[in-house]
N, C-alpha and C positions, 0 to 999 in steps of 0.2 A: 504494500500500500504506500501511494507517496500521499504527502500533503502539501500544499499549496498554499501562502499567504502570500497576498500583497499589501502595499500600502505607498502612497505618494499622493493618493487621490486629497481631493477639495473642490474649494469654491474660488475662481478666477476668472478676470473679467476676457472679456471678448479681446482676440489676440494677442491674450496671452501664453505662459508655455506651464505644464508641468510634465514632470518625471515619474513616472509608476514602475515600481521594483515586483518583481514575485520571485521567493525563495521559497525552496524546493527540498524535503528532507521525505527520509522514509526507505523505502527496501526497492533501490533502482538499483536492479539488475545490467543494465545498460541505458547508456543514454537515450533521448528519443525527441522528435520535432516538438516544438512549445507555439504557443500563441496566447494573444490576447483578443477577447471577444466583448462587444458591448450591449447591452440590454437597456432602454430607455424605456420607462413608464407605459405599458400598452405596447411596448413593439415585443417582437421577438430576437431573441437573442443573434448578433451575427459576428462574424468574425471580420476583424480590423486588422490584423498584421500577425502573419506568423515566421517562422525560424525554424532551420533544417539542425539536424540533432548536429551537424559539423559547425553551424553557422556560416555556411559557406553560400547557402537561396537563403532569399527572403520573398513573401508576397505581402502587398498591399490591398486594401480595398480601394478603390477607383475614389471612393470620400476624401480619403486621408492618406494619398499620392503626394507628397511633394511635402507634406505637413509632420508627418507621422516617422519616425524611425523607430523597428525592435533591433535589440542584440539581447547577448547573451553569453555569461562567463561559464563555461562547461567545470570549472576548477571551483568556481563557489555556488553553483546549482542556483545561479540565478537568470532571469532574463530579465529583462525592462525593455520601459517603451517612454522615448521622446517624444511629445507631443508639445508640437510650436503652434502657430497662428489660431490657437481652438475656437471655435465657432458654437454659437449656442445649441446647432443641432448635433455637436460632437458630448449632451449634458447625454451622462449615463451611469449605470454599472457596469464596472471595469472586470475583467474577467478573465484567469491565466488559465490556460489549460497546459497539463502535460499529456501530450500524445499528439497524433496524426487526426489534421481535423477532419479526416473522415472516418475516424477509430477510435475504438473507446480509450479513455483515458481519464485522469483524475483531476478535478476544479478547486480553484480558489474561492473562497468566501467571497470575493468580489471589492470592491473599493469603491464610492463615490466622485465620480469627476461634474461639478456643476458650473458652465458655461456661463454667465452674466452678459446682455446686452445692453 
């Protein structure tokens, strides 16, 4: 079982930037792809950027192209996500996953990010 926390999440006005960390403990057998996924009030959950278990691809979502960067340190079982010019339809729950987002894998509690215009 792995666990997942984050935390970076708040309340920032309209383009501005924050940083979201998720660390990663528990019984990893091997490493595996990560991502961050967001959930806003009434929507459904989607995925916003994720990272190949080498760190070598990354994908974006078409929203948060040019805004958004993940990495991720394989040596402290963490990943983050840069998030610059935020915009109020980027207000959400933040959300790490470990695993391949088309495969099960194990989530984060989630973090708040809220937008202000």
């Amino acid at each position: 079982q792995v666990q997942l926390v984050e935390s970076g999440g708040g309340l920032v006005q309209a383009g501005g930037s924050l940083r979201l960390s998720c660390a990663a403990s528990g019984s990893m057998y091997s490493i595996n792809a990560m991502g961050w996924y967001r959930q806003a009030p009434g929507k459904q959950r989607e995925l916003v950027a994720g990272i190949s278990s080498s760190g070598g691809a990354t994908y974006y979502a078409d929203s948060v192209k040019g805004r958004f960067a993940i990495s991720r340190d394989n040596a402290k079982n963490t990943v983050s996500l840069q998030m610059n010019s935020l915009k109020p339809e980027d207000t959400a729950v933040y959300y790490c996953k470990w695993g391949n987002p088309t495969a099960l894998g194990y989530w984060g509690q989630g973090t708040q990010v809220t937008v202000s215009s």
